[in-house]
C-alpha positions as CSV (number, residue, x, y, z in Angstrom):
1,X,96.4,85.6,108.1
2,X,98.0,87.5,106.0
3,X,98.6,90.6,108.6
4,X,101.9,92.0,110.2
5,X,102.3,94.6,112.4
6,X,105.0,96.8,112.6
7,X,106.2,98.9,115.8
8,X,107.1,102.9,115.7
9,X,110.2,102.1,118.0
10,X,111.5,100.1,115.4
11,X,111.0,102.2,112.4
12,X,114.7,102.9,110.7
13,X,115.3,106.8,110.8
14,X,117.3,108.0,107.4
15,X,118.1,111.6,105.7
16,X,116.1,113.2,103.7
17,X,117.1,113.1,100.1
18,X,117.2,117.2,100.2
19,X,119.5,116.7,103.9
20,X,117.1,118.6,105.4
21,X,115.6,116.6,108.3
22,X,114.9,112.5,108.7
23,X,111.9,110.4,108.1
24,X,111.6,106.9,109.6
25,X,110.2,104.2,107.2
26,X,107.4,102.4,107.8
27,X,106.6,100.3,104.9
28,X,107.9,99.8,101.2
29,X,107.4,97.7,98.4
30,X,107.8,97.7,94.0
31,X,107.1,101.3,93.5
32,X,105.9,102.9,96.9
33,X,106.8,103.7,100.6
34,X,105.7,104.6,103.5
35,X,107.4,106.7,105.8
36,X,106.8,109.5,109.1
37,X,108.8,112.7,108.4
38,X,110.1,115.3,111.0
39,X,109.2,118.7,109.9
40,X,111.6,121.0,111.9
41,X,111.3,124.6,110.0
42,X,110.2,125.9,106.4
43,X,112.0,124.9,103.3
44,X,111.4,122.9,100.0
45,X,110.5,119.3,99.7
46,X,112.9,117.2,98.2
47,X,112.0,116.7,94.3
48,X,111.0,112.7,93.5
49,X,110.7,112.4,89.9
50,X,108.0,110.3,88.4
51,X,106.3,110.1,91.9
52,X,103.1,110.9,93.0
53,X,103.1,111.7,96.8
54,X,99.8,112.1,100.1
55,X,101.0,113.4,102.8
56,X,98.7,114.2,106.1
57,X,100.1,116.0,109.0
58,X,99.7,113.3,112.2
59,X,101.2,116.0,115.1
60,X,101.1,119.9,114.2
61,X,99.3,122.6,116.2
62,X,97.0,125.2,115.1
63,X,94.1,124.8,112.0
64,X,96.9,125.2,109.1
65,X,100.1,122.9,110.4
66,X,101.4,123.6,106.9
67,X,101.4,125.5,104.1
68,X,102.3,124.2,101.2
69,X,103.4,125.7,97.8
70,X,103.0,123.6,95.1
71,X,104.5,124.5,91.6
72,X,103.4,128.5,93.0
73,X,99.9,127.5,94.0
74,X,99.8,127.8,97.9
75,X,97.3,125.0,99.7
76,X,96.5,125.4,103.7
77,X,96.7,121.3,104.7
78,X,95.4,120.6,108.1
79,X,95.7,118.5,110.9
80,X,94.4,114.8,110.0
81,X,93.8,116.0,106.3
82,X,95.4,113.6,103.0
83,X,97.0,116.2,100.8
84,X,98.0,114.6,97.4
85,X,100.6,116.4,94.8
86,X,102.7,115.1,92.7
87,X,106.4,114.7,94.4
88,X,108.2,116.1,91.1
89,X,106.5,119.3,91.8
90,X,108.3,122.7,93.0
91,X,107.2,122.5,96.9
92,X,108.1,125.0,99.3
93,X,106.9,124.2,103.0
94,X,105.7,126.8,105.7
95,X,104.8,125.6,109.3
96,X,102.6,128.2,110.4
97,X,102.1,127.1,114.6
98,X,105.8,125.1,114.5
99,X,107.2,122.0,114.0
100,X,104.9,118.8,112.2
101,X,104.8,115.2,112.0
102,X,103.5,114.0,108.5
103,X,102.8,110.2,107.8
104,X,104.0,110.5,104.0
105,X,103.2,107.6,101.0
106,X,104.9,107.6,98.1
107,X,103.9,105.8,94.5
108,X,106.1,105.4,91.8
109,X,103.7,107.3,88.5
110,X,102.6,105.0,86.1
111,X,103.1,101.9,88.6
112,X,101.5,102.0,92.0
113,X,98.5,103.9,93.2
114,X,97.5,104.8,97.0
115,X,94.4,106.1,99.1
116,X,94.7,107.5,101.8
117,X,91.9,108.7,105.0
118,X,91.4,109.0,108.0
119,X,88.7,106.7,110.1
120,X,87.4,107.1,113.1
121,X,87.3,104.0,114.8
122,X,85.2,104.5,117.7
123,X,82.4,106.0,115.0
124,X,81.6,102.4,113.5
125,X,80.0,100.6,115.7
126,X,82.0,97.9,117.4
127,X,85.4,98.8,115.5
128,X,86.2,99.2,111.9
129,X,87.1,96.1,109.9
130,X,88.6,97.6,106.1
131,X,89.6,95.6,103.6
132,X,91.2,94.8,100.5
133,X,91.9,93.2,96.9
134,X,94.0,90.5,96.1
135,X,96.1,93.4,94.2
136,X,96.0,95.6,97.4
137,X,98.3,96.0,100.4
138,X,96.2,97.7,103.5
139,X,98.3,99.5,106.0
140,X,96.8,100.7,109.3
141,X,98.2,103.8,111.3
142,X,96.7,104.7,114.1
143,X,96.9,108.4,114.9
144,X,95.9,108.6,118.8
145,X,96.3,106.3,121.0
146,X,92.9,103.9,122.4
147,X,93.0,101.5,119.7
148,X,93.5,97.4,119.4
149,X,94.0,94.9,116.4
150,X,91.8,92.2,117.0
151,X,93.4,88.9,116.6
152,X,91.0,85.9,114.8
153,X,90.0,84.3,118.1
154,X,89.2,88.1,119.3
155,X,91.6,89.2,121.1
156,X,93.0,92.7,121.2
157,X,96.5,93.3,120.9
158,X,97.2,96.9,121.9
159,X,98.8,99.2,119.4
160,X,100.5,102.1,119.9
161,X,100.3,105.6,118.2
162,X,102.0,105.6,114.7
163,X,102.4,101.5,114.7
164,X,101.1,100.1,111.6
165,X,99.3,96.9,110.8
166,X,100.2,96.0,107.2
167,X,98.1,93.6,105.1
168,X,98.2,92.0,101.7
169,X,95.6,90.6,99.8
170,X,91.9,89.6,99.7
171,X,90.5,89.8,103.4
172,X,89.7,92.6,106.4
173,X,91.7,93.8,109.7
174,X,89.5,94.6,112.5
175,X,90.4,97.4,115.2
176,X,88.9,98.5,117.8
177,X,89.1,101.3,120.7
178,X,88.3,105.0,121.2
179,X,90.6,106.9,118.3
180,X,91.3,107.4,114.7
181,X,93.7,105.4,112.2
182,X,95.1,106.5,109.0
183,X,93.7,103.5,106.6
184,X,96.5,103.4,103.5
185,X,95.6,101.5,100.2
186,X,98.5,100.8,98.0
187,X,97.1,98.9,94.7
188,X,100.7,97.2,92.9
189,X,100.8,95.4,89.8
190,X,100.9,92.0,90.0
């Protein structure tokens, strides 16, 4: 199994590049990360050249938790809703309803590649099981609480909001349990 699952509590917090708040990392590898930011108050984005960037509010209040400004174009992103724009872009952040928790992948342009949505679990009957290539790495975040990995000889180990199950290479992850997970699809060059 090819599977490893990786706890919020022991995320590593660090600044942002701009100073302006922390994120804690989640995952990385050649040309992308993963990381939950702290949104505090409005402000720009730090600029990340040659990066494309999805970010998806996790915690915000309201039907808009952010409005985002992208090189003068404003975009209303809300709650549980992958917003993609390219992280070398003029972005200027308003939190409408207050602070916002974003789950936040990064890709180096030109190298690696990410998906990212939103599944609810408890919709597919008897869990969800995604998947990937032998190129792929498949990270799982659930967003509420209610839901299990399922081990091989079917048991469910219990994970908590914001862990992650990260998987590389050809094969599925099952969960199960009432809730939704963020499924993240990072395709690398081999």
């Amino acid at each position: 199994m090819n599977e490893e699952l990786l706890r919020w509590t022991a995320y590593r917090t660090v600044p942002w590049k701009n100073g302006g708040g922390t994120t804690r990392e989640v995952a990385e590898g050649a040309g992308w990360r993963v990381s939950v930011a702290d949104v505090a108050g409005d402000g720009p984005f730090s600029h990340f050249p040659d990066t494309d960037r999805v970010i998806t509010p996790v915690e915000a209040e309201g039907a808009a938790a952010m409005l985002l400004t992208v090189e003068g174009i404003p975009h209303r992103i809300a709650p549980l809703t992958p917003f993609a724009f390219p992280g070398d872009a003029p972005t200027h952040c308003h939190l409408p309803s207050g602070p916002v928790r974003n789950l936040n992948v990064m890709t180096r342009r030109g190298g690696a590649s990410a998906r990212v949505r939103i599944v609810d679990v408890a919709a597919a009957a008897g869990g969800t099981e995604p998947g990937c290539e032998a190129d792929e790495i498949l990270l799982l975040m659930p967003v509420t609480e209610g839901l299990a990995l399922v081990t091989p000889d079917g048991r469910d180990t219990p994970l908590a909001r914001l862990d992650c199950v990260r998987h590389s290479g050809p094969g599925t992850v099952r969960l199960r349990g009432e809730g939704a997970t963020a499924e993240i699809t990072i395709t690398a060059p081999s």
